[in-house]
N, C-alpha and C positions, 0 to 999 in steps of 0.2 A: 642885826638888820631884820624887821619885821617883814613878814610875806607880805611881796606886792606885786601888780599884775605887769608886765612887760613885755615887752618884743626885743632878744635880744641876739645882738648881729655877733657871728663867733668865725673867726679866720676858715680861710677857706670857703669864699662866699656862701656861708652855712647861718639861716635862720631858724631861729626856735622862739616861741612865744607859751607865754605860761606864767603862773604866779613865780615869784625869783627871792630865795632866801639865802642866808653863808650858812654852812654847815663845817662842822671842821671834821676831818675825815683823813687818818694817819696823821696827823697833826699840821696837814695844810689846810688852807682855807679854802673853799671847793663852793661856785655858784650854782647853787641847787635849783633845776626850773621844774614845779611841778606841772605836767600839762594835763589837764581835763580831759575825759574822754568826749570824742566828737564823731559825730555821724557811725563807720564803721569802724574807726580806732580806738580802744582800750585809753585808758587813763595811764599815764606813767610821769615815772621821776628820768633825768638825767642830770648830771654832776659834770661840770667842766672847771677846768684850772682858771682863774685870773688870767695865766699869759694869754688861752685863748681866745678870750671875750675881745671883739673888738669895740661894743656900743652894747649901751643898753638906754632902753628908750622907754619910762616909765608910763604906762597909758590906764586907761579903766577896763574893767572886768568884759562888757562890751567889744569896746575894740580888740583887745586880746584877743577874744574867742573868735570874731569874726578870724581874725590873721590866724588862727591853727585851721579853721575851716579851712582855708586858701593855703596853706602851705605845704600840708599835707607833711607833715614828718615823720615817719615809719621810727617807732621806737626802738627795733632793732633789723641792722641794716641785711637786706636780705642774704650779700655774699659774706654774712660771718657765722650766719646759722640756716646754711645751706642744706637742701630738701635730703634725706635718706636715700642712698643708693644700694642699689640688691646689687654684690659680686655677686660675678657669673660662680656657677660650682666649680670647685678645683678638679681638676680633669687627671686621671689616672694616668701615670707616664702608658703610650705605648711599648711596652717590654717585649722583643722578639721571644719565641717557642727556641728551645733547641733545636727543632727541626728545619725552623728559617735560618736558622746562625748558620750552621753545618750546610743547607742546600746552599745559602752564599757564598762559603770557602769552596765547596766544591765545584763552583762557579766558575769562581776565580781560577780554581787552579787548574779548569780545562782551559784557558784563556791565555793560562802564561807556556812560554816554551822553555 
């Protein structure tokens, strides 16, 4: 299948528009879209299975790039490569003195009869 420009509709009302070629990849046959970079998004590839393509809708190089303009599809989705978190520092058990151990028993044992 030679690279051609398309819009193409993928389960899960999920649109991607881009040039559209087969690659074979572990030995399935994998619809490769490569999208162009537009305005503030980078250039990339994504690889989807046959089962989840539901439409592909073959257009010119034009209308293509209009449809990524408007779709806006983030080539990787923000909650899988989510921002760096700083853990707190690990906090040192508080460990009583001998001398609070021992003022608590002797505490206690004014207390009992």
């Amino acid at each position: 299948m030679d690279a051609t420009w398309a819009i193409v509709e993928l389960m899960g009302r999920n649109v991607i528009a881009g040039q559209i070629s087969e690659e074979l990849i572990a030995g399935v046959p994998m619809l490769r879209v490569d999208v162009p970079a537009c305005e503030s998004e980078p250039a990339y590839t994504k690889f989807y299975a046959g089962q989840a393509v539901y439409g592909i809708t073959p257009t010119d190089e034009a209308t293509a790039l209009r449809a990524i303009a408007r779709l806006h599809v983030a080539p990787v989705a923000p909650y899988i490569v989510a921002p760096e978190r700083q853990l707190p520092a690990p906090r040192e058990p508080a460990i009583p003195s001998y001398e609070e151990i021992h003022a608590e028993i002797e505490e206690d044992e004014e207390g009992s009869f």
